[in-house]
C-alpha positions as CSV (number, residue, x, y, z in Angstrom):
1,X,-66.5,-11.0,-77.8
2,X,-64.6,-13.8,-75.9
3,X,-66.2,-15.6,-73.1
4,X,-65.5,-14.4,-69.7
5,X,-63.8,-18.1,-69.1
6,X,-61.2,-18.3,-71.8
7,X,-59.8,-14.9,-70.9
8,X,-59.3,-16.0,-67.2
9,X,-57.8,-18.6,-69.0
10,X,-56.1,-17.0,-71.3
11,X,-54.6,-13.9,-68.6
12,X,-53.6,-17.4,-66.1
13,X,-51.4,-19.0,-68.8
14,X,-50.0,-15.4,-70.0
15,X,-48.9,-15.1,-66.3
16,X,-47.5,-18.2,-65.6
17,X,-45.3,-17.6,-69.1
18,X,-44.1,-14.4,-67.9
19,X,-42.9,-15.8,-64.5
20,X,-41.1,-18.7,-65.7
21,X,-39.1,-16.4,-68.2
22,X,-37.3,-14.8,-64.8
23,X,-35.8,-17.8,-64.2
24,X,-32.6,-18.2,-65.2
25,X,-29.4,-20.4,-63.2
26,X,-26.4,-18.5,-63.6
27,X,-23.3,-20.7,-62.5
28,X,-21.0,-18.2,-61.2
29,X,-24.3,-17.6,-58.3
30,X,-24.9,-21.0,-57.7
31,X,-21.3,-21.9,-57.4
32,X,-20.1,-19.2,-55.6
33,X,-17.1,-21.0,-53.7
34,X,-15.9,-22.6,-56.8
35,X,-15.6,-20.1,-58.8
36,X,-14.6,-17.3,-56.3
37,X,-11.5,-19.5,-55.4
38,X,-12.1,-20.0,-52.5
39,X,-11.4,-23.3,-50.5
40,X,-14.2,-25.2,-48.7
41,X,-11.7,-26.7,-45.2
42,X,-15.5,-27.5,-43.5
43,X,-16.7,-30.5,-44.9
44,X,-13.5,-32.2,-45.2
45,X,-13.6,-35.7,-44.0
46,X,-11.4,-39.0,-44.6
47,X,-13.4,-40.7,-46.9
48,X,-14.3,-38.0,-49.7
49,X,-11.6,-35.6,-49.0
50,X,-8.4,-36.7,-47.4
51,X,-8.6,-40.7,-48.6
52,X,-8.9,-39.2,-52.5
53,X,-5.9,-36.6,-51.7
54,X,-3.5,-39.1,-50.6
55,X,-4.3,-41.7,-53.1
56,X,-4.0,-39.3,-55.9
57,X,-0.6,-37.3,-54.6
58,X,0.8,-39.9,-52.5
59,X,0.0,-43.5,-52.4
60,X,1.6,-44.7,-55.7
61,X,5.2,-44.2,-53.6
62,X,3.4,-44.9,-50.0
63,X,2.1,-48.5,-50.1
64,X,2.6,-51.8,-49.4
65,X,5.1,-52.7,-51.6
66,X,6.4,-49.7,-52.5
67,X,7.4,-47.7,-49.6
68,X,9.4,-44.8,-50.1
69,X,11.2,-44.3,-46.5
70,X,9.1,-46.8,-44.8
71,X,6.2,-44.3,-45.0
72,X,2.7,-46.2,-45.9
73,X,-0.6,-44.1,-46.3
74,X,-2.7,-46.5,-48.2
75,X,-4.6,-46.7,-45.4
76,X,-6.7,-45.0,-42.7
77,X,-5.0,-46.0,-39.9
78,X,-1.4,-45.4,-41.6
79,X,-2.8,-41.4,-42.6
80,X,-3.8,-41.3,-39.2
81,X,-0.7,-42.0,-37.6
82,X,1.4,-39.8,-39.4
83,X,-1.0,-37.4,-38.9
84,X,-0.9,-37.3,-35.2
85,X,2.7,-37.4,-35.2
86,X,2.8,-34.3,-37.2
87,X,5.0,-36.1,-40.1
88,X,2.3,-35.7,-41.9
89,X,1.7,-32.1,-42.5
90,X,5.7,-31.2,-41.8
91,X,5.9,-32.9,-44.7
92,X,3.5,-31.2,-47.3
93,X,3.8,-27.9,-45.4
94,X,7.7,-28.4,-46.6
95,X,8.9,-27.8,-42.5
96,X,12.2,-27.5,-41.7
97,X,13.0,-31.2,-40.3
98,X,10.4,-33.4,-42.7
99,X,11.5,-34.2,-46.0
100,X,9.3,-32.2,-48.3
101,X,6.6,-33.9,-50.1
102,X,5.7,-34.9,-52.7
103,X,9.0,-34.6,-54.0
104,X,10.0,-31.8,-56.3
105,X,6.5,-30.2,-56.0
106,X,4.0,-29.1,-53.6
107,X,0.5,-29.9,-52.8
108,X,-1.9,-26.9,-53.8
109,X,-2.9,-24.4,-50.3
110,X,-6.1,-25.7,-50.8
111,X,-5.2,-29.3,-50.4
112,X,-3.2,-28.2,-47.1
113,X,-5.6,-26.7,-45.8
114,X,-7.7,-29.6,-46.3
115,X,-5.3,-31.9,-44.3
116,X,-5.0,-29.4,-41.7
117,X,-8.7,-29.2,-41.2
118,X,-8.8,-32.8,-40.9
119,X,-5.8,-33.3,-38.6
120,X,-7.0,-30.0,-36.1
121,X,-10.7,-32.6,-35.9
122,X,-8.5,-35.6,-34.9
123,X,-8.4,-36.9,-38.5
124,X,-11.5,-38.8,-37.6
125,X,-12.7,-41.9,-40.1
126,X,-15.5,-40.5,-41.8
């Protein structure tokens, strides 16, 4: 017969083996915003959010250097300006009055709402 120790021993380990086998990550729960579609407008800032945007659908025409109708958003203060002046979102909203950008395409709703989010908190440096 076993000794009173190794099967406290033995029932401890055979416990902690069955709880570990529950665990389990499954994406789709832990990543519930990305994969439901949905669009996260809260954390949006300038620096990981809006900064990125712009460089990737709209700096290579607005820079210095290479300004496409004298519009530059290579910059924080440039992006804020033409925020505040609503330019910037009659633009990618495609409003009546702004010439529609980028040109022959749109930015995704996602990314709009994005910029709004930022413009509505005073498209603060952050």
């Amino acid at each position: 017969m076993a000794h009173p120790m190794i099967k406290a021993t033995s029932f401890f380990i055979l416990v902690l083996l069955s709880l570990s086998a529950c665990y389990y990550d499954n994406k789709e729960d832990l990543y519930i915003i990305l994969s439901s579609g949905e669009c996260d407008t809260v954390a949006v800032n300038y620096t990981q959010t809006v900064q990125p945007l712009l460089d990737a659908q709209c700096v290579s025409c607005h820079q210095a250097g290479n300004s496409s109708g004298n519009v530059l958003l290579d910059s924080y203060a440039s992006a804020k300006q033409y925020a505040e002046n609503g330019r910037l979102m009659g633009s990618v909203k495609h409003e009546s009055g702004y010439s529609s950008m980028p040109p022959g395409g749109s930015l995704s709703d996602c990314d709009i709402a994005k910029l709004e989010a930022w413009v509505a908190a005073g498209s603060p440096e952050n």
